[in-house]
C-alpha positions in Angstrom: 149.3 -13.3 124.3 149.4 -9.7 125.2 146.8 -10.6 127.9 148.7 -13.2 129.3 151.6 -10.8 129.6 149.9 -8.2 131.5 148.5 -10.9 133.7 152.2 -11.9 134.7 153.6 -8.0 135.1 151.1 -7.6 137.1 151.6 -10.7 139.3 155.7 -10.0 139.3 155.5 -6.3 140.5 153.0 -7.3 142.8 154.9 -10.1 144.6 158.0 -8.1 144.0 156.7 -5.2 146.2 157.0 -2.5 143.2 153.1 -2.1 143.6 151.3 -1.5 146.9 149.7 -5.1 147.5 146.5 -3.9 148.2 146.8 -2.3 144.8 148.3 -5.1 143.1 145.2 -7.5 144.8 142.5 -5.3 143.2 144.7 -4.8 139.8 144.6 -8.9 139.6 140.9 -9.7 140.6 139.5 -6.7 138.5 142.0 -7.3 135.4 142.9 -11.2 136.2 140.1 -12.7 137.1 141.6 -13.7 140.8 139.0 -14.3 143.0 139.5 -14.8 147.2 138.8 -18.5 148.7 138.4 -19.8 151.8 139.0 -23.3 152.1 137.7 -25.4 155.1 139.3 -28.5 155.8 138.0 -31.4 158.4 140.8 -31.8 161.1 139.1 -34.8 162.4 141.0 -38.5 161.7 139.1 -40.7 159.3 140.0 -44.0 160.3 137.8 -46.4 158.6 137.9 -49.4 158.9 137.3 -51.7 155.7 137.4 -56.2 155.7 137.5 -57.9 152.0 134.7 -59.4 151.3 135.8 -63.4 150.0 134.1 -64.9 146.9 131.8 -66.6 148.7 130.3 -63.6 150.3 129.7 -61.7 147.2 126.7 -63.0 146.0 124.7 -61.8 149.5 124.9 -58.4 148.3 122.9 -59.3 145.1 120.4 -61.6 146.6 117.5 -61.1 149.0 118.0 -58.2 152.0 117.1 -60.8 154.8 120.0 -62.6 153.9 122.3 -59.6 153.8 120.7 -58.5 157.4 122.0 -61.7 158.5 124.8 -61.9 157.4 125.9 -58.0 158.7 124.8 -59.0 162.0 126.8 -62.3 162.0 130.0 -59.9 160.9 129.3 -57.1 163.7 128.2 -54.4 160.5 126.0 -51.9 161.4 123.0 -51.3 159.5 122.4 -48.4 157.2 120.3 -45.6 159.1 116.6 -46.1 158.2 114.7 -42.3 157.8 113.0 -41.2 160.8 109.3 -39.5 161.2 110.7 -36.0 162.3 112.8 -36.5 158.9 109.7 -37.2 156.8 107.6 -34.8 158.9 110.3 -31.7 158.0 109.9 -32.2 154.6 
C-alpha cells in the first residue's frame, strides 16, 4: 500500500509540474517500473474482402485439394502462395 502511494505522489507532482519532468520521468521508470514505448501502427486501409461460404460449399474444404482448386478458380480466389527455390535455398 505504501508503494502504491509513492507511485501516485510521484505521478501527481510530476504531471502537476512540482517536479522537473525530466526528473519526475527518471523518478517513475527507476522507482515505478515505467518503461518508454514506441508503437508503430500500419496506416495502410485493410479492405478485405470476405463472401459466405453456403452449406453446400462446406464440405470442399474437407475433401480432396483438386476439388478445392476447382472450385477457387470457378469463384475467382487466388491460391495460397506455394514456397519458392530462393526461399528453400536461404534457409
Amino acid at each position: 500500500m505504501a508503494k502504491s502511494f509513492i507511485d501516485s505522489f510521484l505521478e501527481q507532482v510530476t504531471l502537476s509540474g512540482q517536479v522537473s519532468p525530466p526528473v519526475g520521468i527518471f523518478l517513475l521508470k527507476n522507482w515505478c517500473n515505467y518503461k518508454d514505448t514506441i508503437g508503430i501502427e500500419e496506416n495502410v486501409p485493410h479492405n478485405e474482402t470476405r463472401r459466405v461460404l453456403r452449406a453446400d460449399e462446406l464440405p470442399i474444404f474437407l475433401g480432396k485439394p483438386e476439388e478445392r482448386e476447382e472450385w477457387e478458380k470457378r469463384n475467382d480466389i487466388l491460391p495460397e502462395l506455394a514456397v519458392t527455390e530462393q526461399e528453400i535455398t536461404a534457409d
